[in-house]
FIDO-223866 format. One line per 4 residues: number of its first residue (from 1); their letters; for each residue y, z, x of N, C-alpha, C. Coordinates in steps of 0.05 Angstrom, whole numbers, plus 5000, padded with zeros to 4 digits. Example, Ala and Ser with C-alpha at 12.3 -4.5 7.8 and 13.67 -1.06 7.14 Angstrom:
<torros>
1) AS) 4886:5156:5264:4910:5156:5246:4934:5156:5264; 4955:5142:5257:4979:5143:5273:5001:5157:5258
</torros>
This chain:
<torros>
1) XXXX) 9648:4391:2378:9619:4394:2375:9610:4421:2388; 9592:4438:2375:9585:4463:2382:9559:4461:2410; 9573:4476:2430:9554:4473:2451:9533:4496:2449; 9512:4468:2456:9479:4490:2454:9470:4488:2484
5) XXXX) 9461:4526:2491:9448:4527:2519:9415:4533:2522; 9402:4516:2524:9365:4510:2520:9358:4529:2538; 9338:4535:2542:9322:4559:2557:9325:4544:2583; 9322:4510:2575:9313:4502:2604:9322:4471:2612
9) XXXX) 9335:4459:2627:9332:4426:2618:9327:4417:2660; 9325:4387:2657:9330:4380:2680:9357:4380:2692; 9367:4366:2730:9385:4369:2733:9377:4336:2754; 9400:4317:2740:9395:4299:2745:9413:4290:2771
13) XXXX) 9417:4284:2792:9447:4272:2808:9435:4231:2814; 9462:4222:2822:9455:4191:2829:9442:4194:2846; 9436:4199:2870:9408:4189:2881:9382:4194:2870; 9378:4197:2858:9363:4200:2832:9353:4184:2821
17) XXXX) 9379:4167:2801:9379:4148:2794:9379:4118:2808; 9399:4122:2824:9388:4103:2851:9364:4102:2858; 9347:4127:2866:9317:4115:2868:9292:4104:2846; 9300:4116:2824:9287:4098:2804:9293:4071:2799
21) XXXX) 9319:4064:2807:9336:4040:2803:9322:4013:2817; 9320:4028:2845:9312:4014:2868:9279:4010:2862; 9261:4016:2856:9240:4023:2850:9231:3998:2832; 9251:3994:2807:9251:3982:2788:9256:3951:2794
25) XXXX) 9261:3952:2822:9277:3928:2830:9254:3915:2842; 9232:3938:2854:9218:3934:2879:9188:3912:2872; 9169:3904:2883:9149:3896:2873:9125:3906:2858; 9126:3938:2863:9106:3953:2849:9125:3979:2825
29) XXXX) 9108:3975:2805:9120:3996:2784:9097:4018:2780; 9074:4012:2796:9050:4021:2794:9036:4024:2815; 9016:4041:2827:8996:4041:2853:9015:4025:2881; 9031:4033:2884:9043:4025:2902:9055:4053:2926
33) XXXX) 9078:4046:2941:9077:4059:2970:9091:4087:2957; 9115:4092:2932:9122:4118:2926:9101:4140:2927; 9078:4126:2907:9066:4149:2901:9051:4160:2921; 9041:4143:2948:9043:4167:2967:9051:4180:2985
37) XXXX) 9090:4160:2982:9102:4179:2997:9111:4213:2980; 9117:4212:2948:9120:4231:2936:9086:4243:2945; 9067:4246:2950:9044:4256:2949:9045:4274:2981; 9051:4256:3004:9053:4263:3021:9080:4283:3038
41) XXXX) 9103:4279:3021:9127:4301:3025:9119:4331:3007; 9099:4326:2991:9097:4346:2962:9077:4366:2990; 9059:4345:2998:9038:4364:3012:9054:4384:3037; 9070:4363:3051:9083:4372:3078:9099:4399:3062
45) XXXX) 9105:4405:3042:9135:4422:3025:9114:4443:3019; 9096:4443:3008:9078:4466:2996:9058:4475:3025; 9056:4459:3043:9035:4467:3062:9004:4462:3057; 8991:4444:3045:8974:4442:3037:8964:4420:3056
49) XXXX) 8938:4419:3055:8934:4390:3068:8933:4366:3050; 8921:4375:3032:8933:4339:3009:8947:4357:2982; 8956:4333:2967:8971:4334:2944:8966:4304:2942; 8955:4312:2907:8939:4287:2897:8953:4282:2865
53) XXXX) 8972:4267:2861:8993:4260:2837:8972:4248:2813; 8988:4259:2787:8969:4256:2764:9003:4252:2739; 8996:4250:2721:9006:4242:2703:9020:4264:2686; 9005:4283:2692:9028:4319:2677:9006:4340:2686
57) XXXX) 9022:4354:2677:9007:4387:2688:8983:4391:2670; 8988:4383:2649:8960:4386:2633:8925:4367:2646; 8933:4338:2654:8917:4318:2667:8913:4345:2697; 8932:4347:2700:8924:4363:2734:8906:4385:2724
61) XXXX) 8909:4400:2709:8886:4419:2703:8852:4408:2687; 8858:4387:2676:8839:4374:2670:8818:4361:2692; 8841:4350:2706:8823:4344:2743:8817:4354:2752; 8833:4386:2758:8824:4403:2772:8785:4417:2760
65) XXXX) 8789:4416:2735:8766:4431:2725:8740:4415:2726; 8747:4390:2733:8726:4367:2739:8718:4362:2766; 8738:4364:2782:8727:4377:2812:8708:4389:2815; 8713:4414:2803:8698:4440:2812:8669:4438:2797
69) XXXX) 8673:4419:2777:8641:4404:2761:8640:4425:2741; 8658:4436:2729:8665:4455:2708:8648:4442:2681; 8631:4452:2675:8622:4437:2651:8603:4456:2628; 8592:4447:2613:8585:4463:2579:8572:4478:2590
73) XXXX) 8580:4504:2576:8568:4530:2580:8570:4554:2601; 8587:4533:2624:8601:4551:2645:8626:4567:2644; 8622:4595:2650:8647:4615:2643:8671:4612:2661; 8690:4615:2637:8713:4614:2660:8735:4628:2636
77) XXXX) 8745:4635:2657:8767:4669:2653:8800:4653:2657; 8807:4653:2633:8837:4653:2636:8859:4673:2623; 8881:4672:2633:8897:4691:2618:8910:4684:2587; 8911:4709:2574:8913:4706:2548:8943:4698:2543
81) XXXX) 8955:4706:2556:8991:4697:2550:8986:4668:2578; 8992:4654:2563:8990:4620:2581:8995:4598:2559; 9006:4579:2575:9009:4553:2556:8983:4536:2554; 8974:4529:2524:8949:4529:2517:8937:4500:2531
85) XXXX) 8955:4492:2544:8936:4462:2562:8913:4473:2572; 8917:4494:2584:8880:4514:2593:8865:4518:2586; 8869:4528:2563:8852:4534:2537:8845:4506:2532; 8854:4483:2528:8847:4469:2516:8834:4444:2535
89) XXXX) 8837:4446:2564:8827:4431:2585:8787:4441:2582; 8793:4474:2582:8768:4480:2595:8748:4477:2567; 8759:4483:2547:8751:4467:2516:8732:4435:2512; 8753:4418:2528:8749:4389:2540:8716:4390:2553
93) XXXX) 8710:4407:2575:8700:4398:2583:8665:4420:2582; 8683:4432:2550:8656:4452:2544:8646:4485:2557; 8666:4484:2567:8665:4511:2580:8658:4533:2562; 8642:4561:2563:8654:4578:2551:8684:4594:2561
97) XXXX) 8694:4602:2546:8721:4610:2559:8725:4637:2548; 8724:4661:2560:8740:4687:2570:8777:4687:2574; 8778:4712:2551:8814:4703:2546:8806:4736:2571; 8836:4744:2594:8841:4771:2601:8863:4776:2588
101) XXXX) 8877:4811:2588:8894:4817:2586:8910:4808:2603; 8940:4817:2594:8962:4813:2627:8977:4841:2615; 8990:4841:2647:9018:4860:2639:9032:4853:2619; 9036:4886:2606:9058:4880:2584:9080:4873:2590
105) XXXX) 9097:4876:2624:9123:4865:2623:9125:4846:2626; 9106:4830:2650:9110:4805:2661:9097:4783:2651; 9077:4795:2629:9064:4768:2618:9039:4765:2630; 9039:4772:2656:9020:4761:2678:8990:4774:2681
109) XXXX) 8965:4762:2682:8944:4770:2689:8944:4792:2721; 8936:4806:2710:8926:4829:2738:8912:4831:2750; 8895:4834:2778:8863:4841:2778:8851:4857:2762; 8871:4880:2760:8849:4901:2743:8852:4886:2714
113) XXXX) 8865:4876:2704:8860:4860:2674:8832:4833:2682; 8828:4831:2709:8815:4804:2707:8785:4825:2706; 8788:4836:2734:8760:4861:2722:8763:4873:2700; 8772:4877:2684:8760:4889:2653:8747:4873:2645
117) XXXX) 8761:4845:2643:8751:4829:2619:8727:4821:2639; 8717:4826:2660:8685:4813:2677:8662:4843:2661; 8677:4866:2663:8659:4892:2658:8655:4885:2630; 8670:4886:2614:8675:4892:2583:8661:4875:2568
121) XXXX) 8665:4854:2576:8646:4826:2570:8615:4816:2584; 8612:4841:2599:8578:4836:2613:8583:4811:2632; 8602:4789:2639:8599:4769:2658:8581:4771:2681; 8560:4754:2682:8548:4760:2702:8551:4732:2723
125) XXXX) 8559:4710:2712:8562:4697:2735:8580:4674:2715; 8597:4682:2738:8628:4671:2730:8633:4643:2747; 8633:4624:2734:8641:4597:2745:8670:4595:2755; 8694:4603:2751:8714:4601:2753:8735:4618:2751
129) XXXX) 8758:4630:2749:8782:4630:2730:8806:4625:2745; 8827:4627:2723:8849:4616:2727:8873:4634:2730; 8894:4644:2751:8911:4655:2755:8939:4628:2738; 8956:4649:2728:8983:4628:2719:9004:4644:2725
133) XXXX) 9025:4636:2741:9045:4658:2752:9071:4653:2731; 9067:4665:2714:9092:4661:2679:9114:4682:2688; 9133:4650:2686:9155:4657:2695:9170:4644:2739; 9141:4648:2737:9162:4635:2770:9143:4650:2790
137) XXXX) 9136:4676:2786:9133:4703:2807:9097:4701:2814; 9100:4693:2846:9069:4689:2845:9054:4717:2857; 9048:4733:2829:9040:4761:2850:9007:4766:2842; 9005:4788:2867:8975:4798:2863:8950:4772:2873
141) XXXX) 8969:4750:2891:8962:4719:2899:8929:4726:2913; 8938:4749:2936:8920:4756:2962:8891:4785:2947; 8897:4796:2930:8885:4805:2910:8860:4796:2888; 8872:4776:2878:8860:4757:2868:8828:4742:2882
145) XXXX) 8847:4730:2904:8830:4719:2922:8805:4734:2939; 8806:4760:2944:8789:4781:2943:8769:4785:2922; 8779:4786:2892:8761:4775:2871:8747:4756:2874; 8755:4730:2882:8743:4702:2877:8710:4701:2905
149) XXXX) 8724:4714:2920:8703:4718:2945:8685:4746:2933; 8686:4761:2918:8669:4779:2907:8644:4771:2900; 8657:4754:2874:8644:4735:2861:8632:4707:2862; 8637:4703:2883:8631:4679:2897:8630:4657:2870
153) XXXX) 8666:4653:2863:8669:4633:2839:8692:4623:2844; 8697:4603:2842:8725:4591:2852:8752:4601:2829; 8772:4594:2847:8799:4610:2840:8821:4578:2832; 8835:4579:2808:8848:4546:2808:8877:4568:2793
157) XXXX) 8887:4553:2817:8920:4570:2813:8938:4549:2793; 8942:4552:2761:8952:4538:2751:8997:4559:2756; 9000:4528:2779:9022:4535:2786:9045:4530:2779; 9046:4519:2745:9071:4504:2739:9087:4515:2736
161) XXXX) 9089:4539:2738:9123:4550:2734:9124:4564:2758; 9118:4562:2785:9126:4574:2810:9119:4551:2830; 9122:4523:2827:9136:4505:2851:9159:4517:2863; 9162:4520:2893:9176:4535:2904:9175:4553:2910
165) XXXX) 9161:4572:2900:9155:4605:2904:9145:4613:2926; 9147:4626:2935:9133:4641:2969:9110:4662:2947; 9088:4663:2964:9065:4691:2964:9083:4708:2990; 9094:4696:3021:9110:4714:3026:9127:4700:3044
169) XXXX) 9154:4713:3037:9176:4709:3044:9181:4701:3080; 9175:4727:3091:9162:4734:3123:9135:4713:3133; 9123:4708:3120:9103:4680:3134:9105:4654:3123; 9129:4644:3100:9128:4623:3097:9113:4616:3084
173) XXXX) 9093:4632:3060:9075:4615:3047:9078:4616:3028; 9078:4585:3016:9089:4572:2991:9062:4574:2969; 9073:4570:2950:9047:4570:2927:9047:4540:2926; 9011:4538:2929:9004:4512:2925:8996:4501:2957
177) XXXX) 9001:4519:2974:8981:4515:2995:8956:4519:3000; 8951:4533:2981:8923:4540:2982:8907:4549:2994; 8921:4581:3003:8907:4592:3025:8891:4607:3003; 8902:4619:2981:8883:4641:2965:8866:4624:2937
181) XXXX) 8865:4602:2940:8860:4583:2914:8843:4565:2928; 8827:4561:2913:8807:4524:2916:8832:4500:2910; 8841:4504:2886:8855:4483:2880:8883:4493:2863; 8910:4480:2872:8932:4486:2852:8946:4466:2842
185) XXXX) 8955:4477:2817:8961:4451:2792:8993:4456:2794; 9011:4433:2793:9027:4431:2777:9037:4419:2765; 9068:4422:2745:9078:4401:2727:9106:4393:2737; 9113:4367:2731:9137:4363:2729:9151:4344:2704
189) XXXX) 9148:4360:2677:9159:4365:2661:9188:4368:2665; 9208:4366:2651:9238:4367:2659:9246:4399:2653; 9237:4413:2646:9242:4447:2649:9229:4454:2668; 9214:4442:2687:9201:4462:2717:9229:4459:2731
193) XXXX) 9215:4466:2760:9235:4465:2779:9247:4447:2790; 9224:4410:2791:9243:4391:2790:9223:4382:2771; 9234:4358:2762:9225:4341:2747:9221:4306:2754; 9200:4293:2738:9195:4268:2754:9186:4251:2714
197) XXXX) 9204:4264:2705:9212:4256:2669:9178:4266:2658; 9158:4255:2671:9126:4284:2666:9118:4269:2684; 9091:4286:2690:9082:4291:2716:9069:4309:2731; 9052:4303:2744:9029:4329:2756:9030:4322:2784
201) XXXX) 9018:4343:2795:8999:4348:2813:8983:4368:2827; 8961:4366:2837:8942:4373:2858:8939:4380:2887; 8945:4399:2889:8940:4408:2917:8915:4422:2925; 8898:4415:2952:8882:4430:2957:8872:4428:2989
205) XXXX) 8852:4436:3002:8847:4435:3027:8822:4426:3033; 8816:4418:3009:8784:4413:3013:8780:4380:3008; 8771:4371:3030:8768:4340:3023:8766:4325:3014; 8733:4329:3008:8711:4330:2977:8733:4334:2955
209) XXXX) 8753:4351:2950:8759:4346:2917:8778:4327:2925; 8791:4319:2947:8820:4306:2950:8803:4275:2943; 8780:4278:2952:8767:4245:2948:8762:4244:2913; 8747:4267:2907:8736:4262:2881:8760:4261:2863
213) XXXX) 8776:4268:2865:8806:4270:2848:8819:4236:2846; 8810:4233:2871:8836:4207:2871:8817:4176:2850; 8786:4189:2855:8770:4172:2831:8771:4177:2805; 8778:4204:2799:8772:4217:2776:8802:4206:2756
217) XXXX) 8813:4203:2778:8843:4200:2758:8850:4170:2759; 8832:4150:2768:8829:4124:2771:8811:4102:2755; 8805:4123:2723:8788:4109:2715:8749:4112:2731; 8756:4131:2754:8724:4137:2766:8724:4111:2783
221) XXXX) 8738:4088:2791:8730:4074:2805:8738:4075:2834; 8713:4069:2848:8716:4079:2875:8715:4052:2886; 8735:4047:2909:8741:4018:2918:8714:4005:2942; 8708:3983:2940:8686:3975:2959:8686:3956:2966
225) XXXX) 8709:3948:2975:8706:3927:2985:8728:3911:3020; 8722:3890:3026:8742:3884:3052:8760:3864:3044; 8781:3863:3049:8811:3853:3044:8804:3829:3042; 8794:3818:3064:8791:3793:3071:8777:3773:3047
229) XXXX) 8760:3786:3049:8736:3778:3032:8724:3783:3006; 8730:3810:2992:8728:3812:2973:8736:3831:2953; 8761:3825:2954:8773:3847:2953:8783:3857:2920; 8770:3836:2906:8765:3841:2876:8747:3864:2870
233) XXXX) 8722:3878:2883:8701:3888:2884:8710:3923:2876; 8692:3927:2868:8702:3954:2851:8670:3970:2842; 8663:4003:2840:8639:4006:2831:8648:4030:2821; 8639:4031:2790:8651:4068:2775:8630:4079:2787
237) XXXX) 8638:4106:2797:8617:4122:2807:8615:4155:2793; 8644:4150:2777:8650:4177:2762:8666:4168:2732; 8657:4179:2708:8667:4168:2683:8692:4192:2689; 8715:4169:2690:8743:4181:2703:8760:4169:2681
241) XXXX) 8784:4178:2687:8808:4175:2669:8839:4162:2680; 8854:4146:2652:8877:4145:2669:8907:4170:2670; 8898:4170:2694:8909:4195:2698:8931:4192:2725; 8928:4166:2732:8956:4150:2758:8984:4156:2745
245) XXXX) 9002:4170:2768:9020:4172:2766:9041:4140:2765; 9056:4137:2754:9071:4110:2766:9091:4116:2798; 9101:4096:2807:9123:4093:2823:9139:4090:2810; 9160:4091:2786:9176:4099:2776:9183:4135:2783
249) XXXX) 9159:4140:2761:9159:4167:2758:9160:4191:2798; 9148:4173:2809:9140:4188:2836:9165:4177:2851; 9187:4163:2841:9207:4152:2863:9228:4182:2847; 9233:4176:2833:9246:4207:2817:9238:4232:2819
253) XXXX) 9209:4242:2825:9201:4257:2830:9205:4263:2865; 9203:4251:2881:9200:4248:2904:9232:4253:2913; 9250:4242:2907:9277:4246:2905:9289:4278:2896; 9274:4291:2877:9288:4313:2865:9274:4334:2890
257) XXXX) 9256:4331:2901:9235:4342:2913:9265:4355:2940; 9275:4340:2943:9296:4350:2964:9319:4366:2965; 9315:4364:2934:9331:4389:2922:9320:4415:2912; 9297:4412:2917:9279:4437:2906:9298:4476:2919
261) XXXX) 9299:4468:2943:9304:4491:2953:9343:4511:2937; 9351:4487:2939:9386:4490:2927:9380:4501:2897; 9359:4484:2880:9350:4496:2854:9338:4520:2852; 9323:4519:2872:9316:4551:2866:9338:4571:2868
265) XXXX) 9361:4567:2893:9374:4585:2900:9399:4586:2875; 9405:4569:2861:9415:4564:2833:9397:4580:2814; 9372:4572:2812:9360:4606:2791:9365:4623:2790; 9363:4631:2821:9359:4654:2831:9389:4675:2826
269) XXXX) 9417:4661:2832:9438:4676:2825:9447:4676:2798; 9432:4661:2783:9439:4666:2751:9422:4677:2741; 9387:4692:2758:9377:4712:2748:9396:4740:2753; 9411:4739:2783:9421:4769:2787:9439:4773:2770
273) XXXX) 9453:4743:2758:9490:4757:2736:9464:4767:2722; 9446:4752:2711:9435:4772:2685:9428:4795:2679; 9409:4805:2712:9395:4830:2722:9435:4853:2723; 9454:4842:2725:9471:4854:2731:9490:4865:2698
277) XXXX) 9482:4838:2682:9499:4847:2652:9477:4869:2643; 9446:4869:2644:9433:4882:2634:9428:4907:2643; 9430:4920:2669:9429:4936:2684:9432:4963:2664; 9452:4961:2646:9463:4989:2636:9442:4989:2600
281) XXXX) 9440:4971:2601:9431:4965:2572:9406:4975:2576; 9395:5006:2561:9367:5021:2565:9351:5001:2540; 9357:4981:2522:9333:4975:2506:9324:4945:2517; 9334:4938:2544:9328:4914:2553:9317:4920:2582
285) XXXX) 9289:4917:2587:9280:4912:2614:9290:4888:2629; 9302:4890:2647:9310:4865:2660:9284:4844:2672; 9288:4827:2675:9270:4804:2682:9252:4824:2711; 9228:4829:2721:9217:4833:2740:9206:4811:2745
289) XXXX) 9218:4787:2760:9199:4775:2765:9184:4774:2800; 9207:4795:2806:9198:4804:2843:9192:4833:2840; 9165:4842:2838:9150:4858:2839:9152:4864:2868; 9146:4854:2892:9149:4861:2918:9163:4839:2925
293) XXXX) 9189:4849:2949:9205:4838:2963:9204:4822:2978; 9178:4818:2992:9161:4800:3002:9160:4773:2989; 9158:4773:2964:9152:4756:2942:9179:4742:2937; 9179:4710:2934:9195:4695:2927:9183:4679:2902
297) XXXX) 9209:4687:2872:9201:4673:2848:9211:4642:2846; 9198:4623:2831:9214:4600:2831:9235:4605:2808; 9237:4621:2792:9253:4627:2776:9251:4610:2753; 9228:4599:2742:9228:4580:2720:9238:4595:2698
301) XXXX) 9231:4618:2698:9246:4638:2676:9259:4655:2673; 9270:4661:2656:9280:4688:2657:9279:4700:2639; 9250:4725:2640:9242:4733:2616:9251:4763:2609; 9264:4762:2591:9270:4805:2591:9249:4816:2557
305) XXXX) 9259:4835:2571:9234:4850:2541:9254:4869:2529; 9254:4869:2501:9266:4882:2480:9251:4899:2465; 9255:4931:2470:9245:4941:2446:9247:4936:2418; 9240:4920:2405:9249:4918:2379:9244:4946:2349
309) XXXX) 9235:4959:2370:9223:4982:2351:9243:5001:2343; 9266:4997:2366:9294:5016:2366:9317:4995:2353; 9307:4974:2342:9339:4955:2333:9333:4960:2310; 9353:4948:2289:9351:4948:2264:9349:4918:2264
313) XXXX) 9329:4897:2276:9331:4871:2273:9303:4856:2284; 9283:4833:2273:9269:4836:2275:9278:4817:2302; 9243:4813:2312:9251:4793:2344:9257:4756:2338; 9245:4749:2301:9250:4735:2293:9283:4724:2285
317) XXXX) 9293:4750:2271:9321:4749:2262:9339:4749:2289; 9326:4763:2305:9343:4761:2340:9340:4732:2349; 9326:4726:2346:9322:4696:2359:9341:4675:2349; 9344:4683:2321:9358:4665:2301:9387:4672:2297
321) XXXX) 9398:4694:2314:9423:4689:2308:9429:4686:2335; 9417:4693:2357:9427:4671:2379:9424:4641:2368; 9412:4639:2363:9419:4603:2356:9441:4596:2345; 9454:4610:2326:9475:4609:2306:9501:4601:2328
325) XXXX) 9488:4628:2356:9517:4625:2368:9503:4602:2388; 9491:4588:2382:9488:4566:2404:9464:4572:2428; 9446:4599:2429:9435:4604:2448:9407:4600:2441; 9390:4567:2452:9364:4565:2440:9348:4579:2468
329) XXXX) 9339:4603:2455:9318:4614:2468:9288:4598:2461; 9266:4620:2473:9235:4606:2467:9224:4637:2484; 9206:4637:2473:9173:4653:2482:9149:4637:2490; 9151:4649:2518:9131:4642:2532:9106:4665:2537
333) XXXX) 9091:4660:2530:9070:4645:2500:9069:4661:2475; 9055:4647:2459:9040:4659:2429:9021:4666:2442; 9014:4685:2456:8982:4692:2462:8948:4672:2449; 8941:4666:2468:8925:4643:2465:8905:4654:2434
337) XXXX) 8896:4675:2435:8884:4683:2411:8887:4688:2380; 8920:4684:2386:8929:4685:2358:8931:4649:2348; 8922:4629:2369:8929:4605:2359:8899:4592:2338; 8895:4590:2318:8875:4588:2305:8850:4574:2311
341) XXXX) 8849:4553:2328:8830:4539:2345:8820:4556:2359; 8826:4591:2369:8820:4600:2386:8822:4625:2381; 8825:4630:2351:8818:4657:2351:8800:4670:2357; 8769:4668:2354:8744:4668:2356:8753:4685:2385
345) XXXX) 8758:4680:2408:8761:4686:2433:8772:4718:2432; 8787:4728:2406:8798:4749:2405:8765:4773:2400; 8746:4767:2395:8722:4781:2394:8706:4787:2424; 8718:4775:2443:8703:4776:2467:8708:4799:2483
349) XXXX) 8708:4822:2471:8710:4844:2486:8743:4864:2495; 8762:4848:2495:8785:4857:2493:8803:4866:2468; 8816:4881:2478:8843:4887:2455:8847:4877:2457; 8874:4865:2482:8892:4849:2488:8916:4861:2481
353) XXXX) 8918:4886:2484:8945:4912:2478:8968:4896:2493; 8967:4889:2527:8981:4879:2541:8994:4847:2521; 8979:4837:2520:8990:4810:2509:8997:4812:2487; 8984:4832:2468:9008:4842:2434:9041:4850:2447
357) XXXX) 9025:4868:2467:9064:4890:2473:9089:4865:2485; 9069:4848:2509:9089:4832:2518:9092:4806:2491; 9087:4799:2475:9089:4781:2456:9111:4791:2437; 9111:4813:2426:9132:4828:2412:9157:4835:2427
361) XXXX) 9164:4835:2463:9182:4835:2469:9191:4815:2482; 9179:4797:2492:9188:4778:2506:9203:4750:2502; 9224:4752:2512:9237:4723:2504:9249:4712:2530; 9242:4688:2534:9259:4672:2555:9291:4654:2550
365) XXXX) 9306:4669:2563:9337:4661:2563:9347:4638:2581; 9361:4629:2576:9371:4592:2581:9374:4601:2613; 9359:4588:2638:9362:4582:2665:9357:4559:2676; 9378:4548:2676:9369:4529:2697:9401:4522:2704
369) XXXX) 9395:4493:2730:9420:4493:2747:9450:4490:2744; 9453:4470:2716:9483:4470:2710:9497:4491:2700; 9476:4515:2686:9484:4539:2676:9508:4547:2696; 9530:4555:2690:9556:4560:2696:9554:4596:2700
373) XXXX) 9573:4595:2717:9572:4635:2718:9584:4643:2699; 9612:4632:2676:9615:4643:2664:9601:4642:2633; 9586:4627:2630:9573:4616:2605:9549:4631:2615; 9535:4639:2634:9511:4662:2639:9517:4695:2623
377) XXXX) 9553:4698:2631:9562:4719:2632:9559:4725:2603; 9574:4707:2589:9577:4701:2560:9548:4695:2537; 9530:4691:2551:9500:4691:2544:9491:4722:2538; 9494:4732:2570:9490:4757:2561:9502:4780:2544
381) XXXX) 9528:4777:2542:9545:4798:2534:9536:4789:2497; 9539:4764:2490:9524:4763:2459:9501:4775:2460; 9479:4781:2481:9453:4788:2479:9457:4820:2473; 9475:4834:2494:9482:4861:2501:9488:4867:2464
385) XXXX) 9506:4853:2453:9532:4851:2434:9509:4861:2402; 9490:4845:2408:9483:4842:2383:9458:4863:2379; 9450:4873:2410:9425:4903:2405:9444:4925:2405; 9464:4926:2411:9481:4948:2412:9487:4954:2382
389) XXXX) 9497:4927:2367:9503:4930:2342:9483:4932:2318; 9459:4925:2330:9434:4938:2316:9425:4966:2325; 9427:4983:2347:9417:4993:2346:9402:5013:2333; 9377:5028:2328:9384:5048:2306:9395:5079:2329
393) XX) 9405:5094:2311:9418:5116:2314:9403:5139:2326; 9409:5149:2344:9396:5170:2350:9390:5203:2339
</torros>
């Protein structure tokens, strides 16, 4: 049988399974003691004062935007290369929504892309926006947050692809502590950094949302009552959702959580074989996802950029004969404006030059932990193999 290598999968070991096992055995499958010991190791690991568990990264951004009382007609700025749960949370809850540029290499929103799109578009009072660190690399963190205090508008760090990541190396600060953010989201989907089969959560420092969250994702019911006596008693105080994580899901999640650090350091040397096969190859930018050295990526990706203007092959037909040889790549994203629900958003003042250039070159290559050094090696050299043999001629 022909082996296929995915952009991304989980990495499962028996204690793992042992703790789902045990879980399954236990008296609660639901609202019971995992979900806040996974809640309470997540907070102690990121540095945050709470971490509040939700059901996937999409529900976590959906809570998060209900916190902040995000609602119809309030602006909020997200980046145009992102996975469309954003687009489609702040949609939910009526927002107007502002697409920015990002860098053409990294995908990533900039300040100066976040000020254009505030100038270009006349914004005069900005309810929100959203930083997404695509790819792993959380930069421009302390920048940003200078923005958000400008503007006196809150900052929601959608963090799913940099669980793990340092803002800096030298002080220890993890993304999702929330020193430069009101609130940060993430997923654990089985392509992040760990996985809990799906799964969210919420980190933040602020009380008030840590309370309003744990109603919001409870159906809105806020508990009222004494053990003793009446302990059926219940009052909605917020039209909330179910959005509870299980103890299944949070005994697996909570478990992988201790492997976080070994996984990253597993990304991390099968980004350098790559940064190392590509090195000589001038029509392939190697992955930047450490802009400053300071900066630690979680490595959810590994994205390189291809001129396709110098091959004789389109980025379509490239995609498709890695597959042939077994290599399922993916692009991270279709730029939110080209998706038809959302074209409209392409009139709001931007080109979006950055998110055409990085969309035409960018492809994410198979990383994650079981990836082998010589099957990395062999990934690349078909990648090297096949722009070489397109090239056009000088």
């Amino acid at each position: 049988m022909k082996r296929y290598y995915n952009y991304g999968r989980q990495k499962i070991y028996k204690d793992d399974i042992d703790a789902v096992i045990k879980t399954l055995k236990s008296n609660f499958l639901t609202a019971g003691p995992k979900v806040k010991q996974f809640e309470n190791k997540f907070a102690k690991y990121v540095g945050s004062k709470y971490a509040i568990s939700c059901s996937n990264g999409t529900a976590a951004l959906h809570l998060a935007f209900k916190a902040i009382d995000l609602k119809k007609n309030d602006i909020i700025i997200l980046p145009s290369i992102n996975f469309i749960a954003a687009a489609n949370m702040a949609s939910q809850v009526g927002a107007k929504i502002f697409l920015a540029d990002v860098n053409p290499i990294t995908g990533q929103m900039t300040p100066q892309n976040l000020l254009n799109c505030i100038k270009k578009n006349n914004i005069k009072k900005l309810k929100v926006f959203c930083t997404m660190y695509n790819g792993g690399s959380p930069q421009n963190a302390e920048n940003f947050f200078k923005i958000k205090k400008k503007y006196n508008c809150y900052l929601i760090e959608d963090a799913c692809h940099a669980l793990g990541a340092k803002y800096s190396i030298k002080k220890n600060l993890k993304v999702g502590c929330c020193k430069y953010s009101d609130i940060s989201t993430f997923s654990f989907h089985p392509v992040k950094s760990i996985t809990s089969g799906e799964g969210g959560m919420i980190t933040t420092n602020k009380l008030k949302y840590k309370k309003l969250l744990e109603i919001l994702k409870n159906h809105g019911i806020k508990k009222n009552y004494k053990k003793k006596t009446n302990n059926w008693a219940y009052k909605i105080s917020e039209i909330g959702f179910n959005y509870r994580l299980s103890e299944i899901h949070s005994a697996l999640g909570s478990s992988q959580l201790n492997k976080l650090n070994s996984f990253i350091s597993s990304r991390k040397k099968i980004s350098d074989i790559y940064n190392k096969i590509f090195q000589k190859n001038e029509l392939i930018i190697k992955s930047t996802q450490v802009a400053d050295q300071d900066v630690q990526s979680a490595w959810h990706l590994y994205v390189i950029n291809i001129d396709f203007s110098k091959i004789l092959i389109t980025k379509k037909n490239f995609i498709q004969k890695l597959y042939y040889k077994g290599i399922i790549v993916q692009v991270h994203y279709i730029p939110t404006f080209l998706q038809p629900k959302f074209k409209k958003l392409k009139g709001f003042g931007e080109k979006f030059n950055g998110a055409i250039n990085y969309y035409k070159s960018a492809i994410s290559l198979p990383i994650y932990v079981d990836l082998k050094k010589n099957e990395v090696k062999n990934i690349g050299k078909i990648i090297n193999n096949i722009i070489y043999n397109n090239a056009k001629k000088k």
